[in-house]
C-alpha positions as CSV (number, residue, x, y, z in Angstrom):
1,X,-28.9,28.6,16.6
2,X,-31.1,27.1,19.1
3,X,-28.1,25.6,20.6
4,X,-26.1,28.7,21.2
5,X,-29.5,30.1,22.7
6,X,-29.8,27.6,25.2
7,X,-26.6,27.8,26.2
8,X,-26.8,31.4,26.4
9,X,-29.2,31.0,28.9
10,X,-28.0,28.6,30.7
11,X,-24.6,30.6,31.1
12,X,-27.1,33.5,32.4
13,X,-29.0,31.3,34.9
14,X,-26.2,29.8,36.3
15,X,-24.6,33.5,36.7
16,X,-27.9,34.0,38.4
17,X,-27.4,31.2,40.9
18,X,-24.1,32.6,42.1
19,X,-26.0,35.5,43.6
20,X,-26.9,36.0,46.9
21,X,-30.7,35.8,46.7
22,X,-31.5,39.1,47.2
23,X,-30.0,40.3,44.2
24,X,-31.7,37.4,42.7
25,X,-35.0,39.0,43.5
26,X,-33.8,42.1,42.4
27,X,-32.7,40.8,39.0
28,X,-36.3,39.6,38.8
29,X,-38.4,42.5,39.2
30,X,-35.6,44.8,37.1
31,X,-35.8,42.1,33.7
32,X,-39.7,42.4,34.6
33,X,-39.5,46.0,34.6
34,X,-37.8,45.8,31.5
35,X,-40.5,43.7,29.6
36,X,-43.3,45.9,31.1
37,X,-41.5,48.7,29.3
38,X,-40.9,46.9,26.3
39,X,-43.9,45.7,26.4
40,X,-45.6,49.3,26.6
41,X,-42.9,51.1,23.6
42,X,-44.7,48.4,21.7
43,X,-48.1,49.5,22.4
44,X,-47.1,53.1,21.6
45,X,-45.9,52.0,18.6
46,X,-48.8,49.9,17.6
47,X,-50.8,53.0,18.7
48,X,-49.2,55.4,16.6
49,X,-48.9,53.5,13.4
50,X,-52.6,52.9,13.9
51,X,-53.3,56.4,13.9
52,X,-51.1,57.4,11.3
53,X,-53.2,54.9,9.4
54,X,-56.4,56.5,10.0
55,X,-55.1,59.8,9.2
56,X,-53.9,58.6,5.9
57,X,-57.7,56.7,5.0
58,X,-55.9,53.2,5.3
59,X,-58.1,52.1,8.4
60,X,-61.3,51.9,9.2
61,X,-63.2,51.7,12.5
62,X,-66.7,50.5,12.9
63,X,-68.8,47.3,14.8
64,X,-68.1,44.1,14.5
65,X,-71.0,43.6,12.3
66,X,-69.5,45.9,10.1
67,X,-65.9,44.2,10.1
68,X,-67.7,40.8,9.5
69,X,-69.9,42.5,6.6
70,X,-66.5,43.4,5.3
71,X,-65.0,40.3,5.9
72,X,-67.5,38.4,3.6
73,X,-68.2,40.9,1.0
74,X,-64.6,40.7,0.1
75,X,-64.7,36.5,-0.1
């Protein structure tokens, strides 16, 4: 598996390398946009199961004296 990945990325980079370098730079900042984005569904996600969580009396929130008093009441 790890050799069809590298290979798959090296068939994409040396796509990249054909283009001019302008749309190289442009390639950049759109698979960039793409993680931030990515990056922020995840957030919402971790977000809303987190809240769902606390609605439902499976979390808790507190200090971290009270997650460490947690911690080593349950050792």
């Amino acid at each position: 598996m790890e050799h069809v990945r590298t290979s798959l990325l090296q068939q994409a980079l040396d796509a990249v390398d054909k283009l001019p370098a302008e749309d190289q730079e442009t390639l950049v900042e759109l698979v960039q946009r793409r993680l931030v984005e990515r990056r922020r569904a995840e957030i919402a996600r971790n977000a809303a199961a987190t809240l769902q969580a606390v609605k439902d009396g499976g979390a808790h929130y507190g200090s971290v004296e009270d997650l460490k008093r947690d911690l080593t009441d349950e050792s």
